[in-house]
C-alpha positions, 0 to 999 in steps of 0.5 A: 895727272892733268896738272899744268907744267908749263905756261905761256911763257914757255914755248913747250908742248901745246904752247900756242893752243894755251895761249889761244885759250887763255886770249878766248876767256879773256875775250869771253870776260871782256864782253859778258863784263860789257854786257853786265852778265858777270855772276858779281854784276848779277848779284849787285844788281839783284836788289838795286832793279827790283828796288826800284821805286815806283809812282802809285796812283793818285785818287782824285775821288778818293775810290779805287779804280782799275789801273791803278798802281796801288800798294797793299799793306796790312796796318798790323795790330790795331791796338798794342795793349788790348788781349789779343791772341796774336803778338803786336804786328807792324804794318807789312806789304805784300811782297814778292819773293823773287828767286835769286838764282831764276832771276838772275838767269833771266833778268825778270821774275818768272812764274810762278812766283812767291809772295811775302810780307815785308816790313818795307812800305816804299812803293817799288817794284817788289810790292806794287800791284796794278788792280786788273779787270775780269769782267770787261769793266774799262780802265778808269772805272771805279772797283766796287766792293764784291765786284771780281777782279786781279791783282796783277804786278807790273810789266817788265821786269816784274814779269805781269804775274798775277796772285792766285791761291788754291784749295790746301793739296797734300804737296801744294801748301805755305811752307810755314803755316801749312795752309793755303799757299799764295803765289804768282802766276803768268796765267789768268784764270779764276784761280786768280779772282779776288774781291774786296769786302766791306770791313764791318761784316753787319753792313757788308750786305748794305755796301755791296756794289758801292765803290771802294775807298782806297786807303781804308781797311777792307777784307781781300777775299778769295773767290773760289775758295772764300778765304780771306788773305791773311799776313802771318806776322809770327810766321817768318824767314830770312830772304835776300831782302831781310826778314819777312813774313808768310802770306797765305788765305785764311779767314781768321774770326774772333769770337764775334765772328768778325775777321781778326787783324790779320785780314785786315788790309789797305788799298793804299794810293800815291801821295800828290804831295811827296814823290813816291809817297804814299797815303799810308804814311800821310798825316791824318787830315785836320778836321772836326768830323774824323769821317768827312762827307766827301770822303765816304762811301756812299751808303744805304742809309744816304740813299734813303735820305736823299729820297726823303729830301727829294719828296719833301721838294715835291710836296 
């Protein structure tokens, strides 16, 4: 029954009617070939347009400012041979973890979104953030530590979704480590505030309000939930791109009561040099003072000693 006993060649039956469909499907075939919309096309393309690579932004001051096109990679373990709690990590970006199914279907990342960690450190559009105002600061203007702000991905293709996290609920949580679950979403709200600490938590006070420098260790900190994000190295999957790593929010302190490794994060920037290169990956400078004047923040402890040279002018 509904088994096919003639074919094209045999003019029996519903002849021209078969031959009118076959012609249909081959017509069908033809122009979602044209268009690229074939399931094989899909799927070969999946990778090579969220690979795509991207140009960061280029710190002429050396700070972070809103607009920028910047990177974040946590550095991983800081020292192998140490006691440390938590295996050696290697240095992994934040991520998206798109969807293959939802993206092939509409050709761009739809909200919500997930996050990962990943082991790749090219600029792409997978991994590229662009640092976003809340508070009506303009662009161009440098991000100050404690300040608000959005991280938000690029237009386009990568959808102009913004990183958001939420208080742990019974049926809203990371799929690994079970705490704070860390997405993407196409709304702006105060779910999607984060602000940017100083990494020494005995100065942070002293630093607060003062720019932020890029391509140096600092703590993303969740503003309504006041946890920090954390990349979970030992908490991994199998995606479409290799393995990677959860991400979540989640302060993780030492017995010093400072925020371990795992929170620790680089604002990373463009490399002038290398086409898109980044910081991250750029040898160290070579110089005699391993914390040049010119390339760090300003402190308390500058003002106070431009105040006592200003009044030694004066008398």
């Amino acid at each position: 029954m509904g088994e096919r006993t003639y074919n094209s060649s045999v003019l029996l039956h519903n002849w021209f009617e078969d031959i009118a469909l076959d012609q249909d499907l081959l017509k069908d075939f033809m122009y979602r070939k044209e268009r690229g919309e074939l399931l094989i096309q899909k799927m070969g393309s999946y990778k090579e347009t969220l690979l795509n690579k991207t140009e960061l932004a280029k710190s002429r001051d050396g700070y972070v400012h809103f607009g920028d096109m910047v990177l974040l990679i946590n550095p991983g373990t800081v020292n192998k041979n140490a006691a440390n709690l938590h295996l050696p990590r290697s240095p992994m970006a934040l991520t998206l973890n798109v969807d293959q199914s939802r993206f092939m279907a509409s050709s761009r990342v739809e909200s919500p979104c997930d996050v990962c960690g990943s082991l790749e450190l090219t600029p792409c559009i997978r991994n590229t953030f662009v640092i976003t105002s809340l508070d009506g600061s303009c662009v161009g203007d440098p991000l100050r530590y404690g300040q608000s702000f959005a991280l938000r991905t690029m237009e386009g293709i990568a959808g102009q979704l913004y990183l958001t996290s939420d208080l742990k609920l019974f049926l809203k949580f990371a799929k690994k480590s079970r705490m704070q679950l860390v997405n993407l979403t196409d709304q702006l709200s105060f779910l999607n505030s984060w602000q940017v600490l100083y990494l020494d938590p005995q100065m942070r006070l002293e630093y607060d309000g003062y720019p932020v420098l890029a391509n140096e260790k600092v703590i993303i900190n969740h503003t309504r939930t006041n946890q920090a994000l954390a990349a979970l190295q030992k908490h991994s999957f199998w995606a479409a791109f290799g393995r990677e790593f959860e991400i979540t929010t989640h302060t993780f302190l030492d017995s010093h009561r400072v925020e371990e490794d795992l929170n620790h994060w680089v604002i990373v920037t463009g490399n002038p040099s290398i086409p898109h290169g980044t910081m991250f990956q750029a040898p160290p400078p070579i110089c005699d003072d391993p914390e040049p004047k010119s390339k760090r923040s300003p402190g308390p402890s500058d003002c106070t000693n431009q105040v006592r040279s200003d009044s030694h002018l004066l008398s």
